[in-house]
N, C-alpha and C positions, 0 to 999 in steps of 0.2 A: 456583575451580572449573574443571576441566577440561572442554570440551565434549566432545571423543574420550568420558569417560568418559560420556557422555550419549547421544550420537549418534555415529553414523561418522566416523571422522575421516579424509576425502575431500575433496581438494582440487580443485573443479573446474578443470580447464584450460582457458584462453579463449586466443584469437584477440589477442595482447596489439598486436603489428604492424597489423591490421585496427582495430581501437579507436582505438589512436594516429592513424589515418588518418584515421578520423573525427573526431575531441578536440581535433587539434591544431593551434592556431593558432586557434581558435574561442571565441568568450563562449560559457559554459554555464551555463544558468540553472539552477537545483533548487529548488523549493519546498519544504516544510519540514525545511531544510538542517540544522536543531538537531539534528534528531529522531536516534534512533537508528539507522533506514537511512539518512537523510536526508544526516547526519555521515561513516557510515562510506562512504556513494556520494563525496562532496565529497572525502575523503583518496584515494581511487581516482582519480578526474578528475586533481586535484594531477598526478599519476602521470604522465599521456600528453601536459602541454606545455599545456593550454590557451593561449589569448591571456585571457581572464579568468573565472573563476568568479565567477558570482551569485546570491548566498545571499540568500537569502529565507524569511521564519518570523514566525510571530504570538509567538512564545515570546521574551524580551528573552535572556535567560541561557541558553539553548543556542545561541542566535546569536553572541552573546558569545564563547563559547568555541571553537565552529568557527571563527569569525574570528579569533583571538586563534591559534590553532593555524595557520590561513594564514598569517598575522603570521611567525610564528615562521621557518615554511618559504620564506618570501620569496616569495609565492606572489599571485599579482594579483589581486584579488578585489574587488569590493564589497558592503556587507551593508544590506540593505534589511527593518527592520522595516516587516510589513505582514501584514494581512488579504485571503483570496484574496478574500471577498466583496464587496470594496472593488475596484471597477473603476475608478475613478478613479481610487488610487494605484496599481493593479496598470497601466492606459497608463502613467502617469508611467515605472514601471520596465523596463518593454518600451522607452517612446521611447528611454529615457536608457541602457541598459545595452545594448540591441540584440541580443539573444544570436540565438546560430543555431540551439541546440539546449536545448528546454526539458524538462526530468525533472520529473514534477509527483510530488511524494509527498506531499506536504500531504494530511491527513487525520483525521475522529476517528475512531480503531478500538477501543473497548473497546465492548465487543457491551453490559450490562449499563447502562454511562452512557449511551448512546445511543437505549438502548431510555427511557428514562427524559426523555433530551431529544431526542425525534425534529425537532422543530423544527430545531436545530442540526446535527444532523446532515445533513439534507436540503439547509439552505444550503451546509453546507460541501464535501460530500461531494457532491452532484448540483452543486448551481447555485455554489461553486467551481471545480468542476473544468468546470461550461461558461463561466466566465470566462477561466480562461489557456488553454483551446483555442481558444478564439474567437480572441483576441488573439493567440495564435502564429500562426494563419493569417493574421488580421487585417494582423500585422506581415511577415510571410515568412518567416516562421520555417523554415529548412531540418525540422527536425523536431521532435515534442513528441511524450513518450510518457507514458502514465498508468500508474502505480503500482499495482496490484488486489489482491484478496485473493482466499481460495477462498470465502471465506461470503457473495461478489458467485453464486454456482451454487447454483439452487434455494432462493433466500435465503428464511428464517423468520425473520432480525431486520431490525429496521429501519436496523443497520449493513450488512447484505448487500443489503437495497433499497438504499440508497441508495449502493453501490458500483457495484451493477449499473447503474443508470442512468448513472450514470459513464462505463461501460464502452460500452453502448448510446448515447451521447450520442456520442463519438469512434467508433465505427461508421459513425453515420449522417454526422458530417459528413467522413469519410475518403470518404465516394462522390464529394463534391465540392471537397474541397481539393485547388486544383490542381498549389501550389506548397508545401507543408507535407506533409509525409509523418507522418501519426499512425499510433500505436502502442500496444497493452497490454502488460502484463505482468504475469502470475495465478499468486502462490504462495499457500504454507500460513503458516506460522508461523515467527517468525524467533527463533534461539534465544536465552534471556536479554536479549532486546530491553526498554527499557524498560516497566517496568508489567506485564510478563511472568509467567504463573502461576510459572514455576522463580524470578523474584527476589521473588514472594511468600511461595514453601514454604521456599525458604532464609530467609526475616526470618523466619519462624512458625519455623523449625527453631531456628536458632542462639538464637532471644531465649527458648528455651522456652513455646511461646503450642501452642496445639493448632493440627493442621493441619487446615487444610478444602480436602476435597478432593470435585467436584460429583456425580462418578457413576464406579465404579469401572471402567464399561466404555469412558467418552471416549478418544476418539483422536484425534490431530491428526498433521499434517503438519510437519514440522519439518526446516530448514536452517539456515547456520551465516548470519551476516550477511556476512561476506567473499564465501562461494560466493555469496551471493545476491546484492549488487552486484556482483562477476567477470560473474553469469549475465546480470546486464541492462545491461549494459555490449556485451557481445555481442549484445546483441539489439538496438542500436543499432545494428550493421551487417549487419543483415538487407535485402533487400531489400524493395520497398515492394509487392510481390505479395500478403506475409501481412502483419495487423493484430495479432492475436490469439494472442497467445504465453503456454505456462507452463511447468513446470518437471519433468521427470523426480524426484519428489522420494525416490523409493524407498517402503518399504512405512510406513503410516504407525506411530507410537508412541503406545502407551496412556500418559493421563497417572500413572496409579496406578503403571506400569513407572518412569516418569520417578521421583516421588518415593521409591521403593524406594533406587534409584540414589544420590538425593541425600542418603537419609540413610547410607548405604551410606559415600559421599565425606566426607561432614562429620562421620560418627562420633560423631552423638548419636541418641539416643533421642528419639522424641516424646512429649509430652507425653500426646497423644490422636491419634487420625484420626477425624474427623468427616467422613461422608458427607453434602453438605447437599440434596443434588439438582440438577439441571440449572436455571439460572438463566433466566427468560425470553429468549427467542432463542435461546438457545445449543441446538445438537445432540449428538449421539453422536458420528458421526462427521461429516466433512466430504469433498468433493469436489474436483476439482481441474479439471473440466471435467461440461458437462451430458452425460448418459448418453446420447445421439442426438448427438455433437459427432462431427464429421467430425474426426479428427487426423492430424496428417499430421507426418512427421520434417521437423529442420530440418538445416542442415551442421554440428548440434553436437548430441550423443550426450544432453546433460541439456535439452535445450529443444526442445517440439512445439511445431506451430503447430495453432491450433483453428480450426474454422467450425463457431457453431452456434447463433447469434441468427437468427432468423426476425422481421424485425422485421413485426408487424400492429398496430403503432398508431404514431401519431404524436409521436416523441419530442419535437417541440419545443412539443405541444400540453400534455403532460405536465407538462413542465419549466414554463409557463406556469403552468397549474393550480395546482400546488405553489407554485410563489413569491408567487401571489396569497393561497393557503391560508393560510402561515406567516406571513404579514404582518399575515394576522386571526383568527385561531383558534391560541388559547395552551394547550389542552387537549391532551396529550399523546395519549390515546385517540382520540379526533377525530382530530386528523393522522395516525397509524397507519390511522384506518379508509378515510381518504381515499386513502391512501399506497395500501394492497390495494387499491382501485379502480381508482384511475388501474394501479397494474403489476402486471397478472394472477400474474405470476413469482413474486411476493410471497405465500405460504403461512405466516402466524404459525402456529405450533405451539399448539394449546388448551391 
């Protein structure tokens, strides 16, 4: 499948000399290095000369093979199965590998399973991602940037809650890390990444199964995985003024256009289209910044920088709360209702 025939085929242009200057000669850390930005960030890094890449992932078999691909490229790396919720073996891997620049993409992002396990989600997605922020400062980490999505703006599921606190959580501790320069970085949808609605309609298309598709009017934001590790590559050499960075992504695309297209390319018929309706959490459309964000241009034409968290509660009260919550209350519903207390931001859809 061609993506051009999907989406624009735009290649963004980065700052490749500027990158390198940052990359190289450096340990780079990435957390879930398997994954499918995770992988294709790690082949980009490869690119500018590190001193060593350090893969990191809960998954055995996509670490597997992004290492096995370092392997190949003669490329210096070491691969560290692990749990971000595990702060015991996440020190072990900070003392030992010492990177200077940590990329955190570790994440669960399927809106649907995590509506369903908000528990896990919460560990992993808030109180992971305040484990390797703590510890990249903790350690001196020249810089750590956190990975976002858009469904962290005006979140309705309990994957966008617990993105947003994410995001909110490296906010608050960028007012005082002295020596660690934190960073976000807030897109839409990465194209045919895995688990992806388009490599679902292609398996429903090709194997003849009816397609299900949620609501004829959804639209989403969508880039290519290249442009999107090019984009946040460059946003590593921002200066440390802005936090809060996303992406010019153009106007967004209906998913109903999308699979038009794919049946279009692949030149079958469906079997059926079933509209099934919007799935808990999920929206119509999506956002790419809160409608009061102050945005401002950055020195590259596809990336703004945002201000527009007002923070009036105590994140690290929060974060507390939640971690004492999931450790005793296994009721799904329960922790969502707790989740909308502690973070106002958090509006479930009825």
């Amino acid at each position: 499948m061609k993506e051009s025939d999907i989406i624009p085929d735009v290649n963004y242009n980065v700052d490749n000399e500027a990158i390198e200057a940052i990359v190289s000669g450096k340990n780079i850390l990435v957390t879930g290095a398997g994954g499918s930005i995770g992988s294709h960030l790690v082949k980009k890094i490869a690119s500018f000369s590190p001193s060593a890449i350090i893969l990191v992932d809960i998954a055995e078999t996509p670490l597997h093979t992004i290492s096995l691909y370092l392997k190949e490229h003669n490329i210096t790396h070491s691969a560290y199965l692990a749990d971000i919720r595990n702060t015991n073996r996440l020190t072990y891997i900070f003392e030992t590998a010492q990177p200077a620049i940590v990329i955190h993409v570790a994440a669960y992002k399927h809106v649907w399973l995590t509506e369903e396990n908000p528990a896990e989600a919460i560990s992993v997605n808030a109180i992971g991602t305040k484990n390797v922020v703590d510890l990249s400062i903790e350690k001196n980490c020249e810089k750590c940037m956190l990975i976002s999505t858009d469904k962290a703006v005006s979140p309705v599921s309990v994957l966008g809650a617990t993105k947003q606190l994410a995001e909110q959580y490296v906010l608050e501790r960028h007012k005082h890390a002295k020596n660690t320069s934190l960073s976000i970085v807030r897109f839409g949808n990465v194209f045919n990444s895995n688990g992806s609605v388009i490599e679902k309609f292609t398996n429903q298309l090709l194997h003849q199964k009816p397609v299900t598709l949620t609501h004829k009017e959804v639209e989403r934001y969508f880039l290519t995985i290249s442009n999107a590790c090019n984009l946040i590559l460059q946003c590593l050499c921002f200066s440390e003024d802005e936090v809060l960075y996303t992406f010019n992504m153009g106007a967004p695309l209906k998913i109903e256009s999308i699979l038009q297209k794919l049946i279009t390319q692949l030149g079958v018929t469906p079997v059926s289209i079933i509209e099934t309706g919007l799935q808990s959490g999920e929206k119509l459309k999506e956002a790419l910044h809160e409608r009061n964000a102050e945005v401002k241009t950055t020195s590259h034409d596809k990336i703004i920088a945002l201000n527009e968290f007002k923070l009036t509660h105590n994140i690290h009260q929060i974060y507390e709360q939640l971690e004492d919550l999931i450790t005793h209350i296994h009721s799904p519903q329960k922790i969502k209702e707790a989740l909308m207390n502690a973070l106002t931001e958090y509006q479930p859809l009825s």
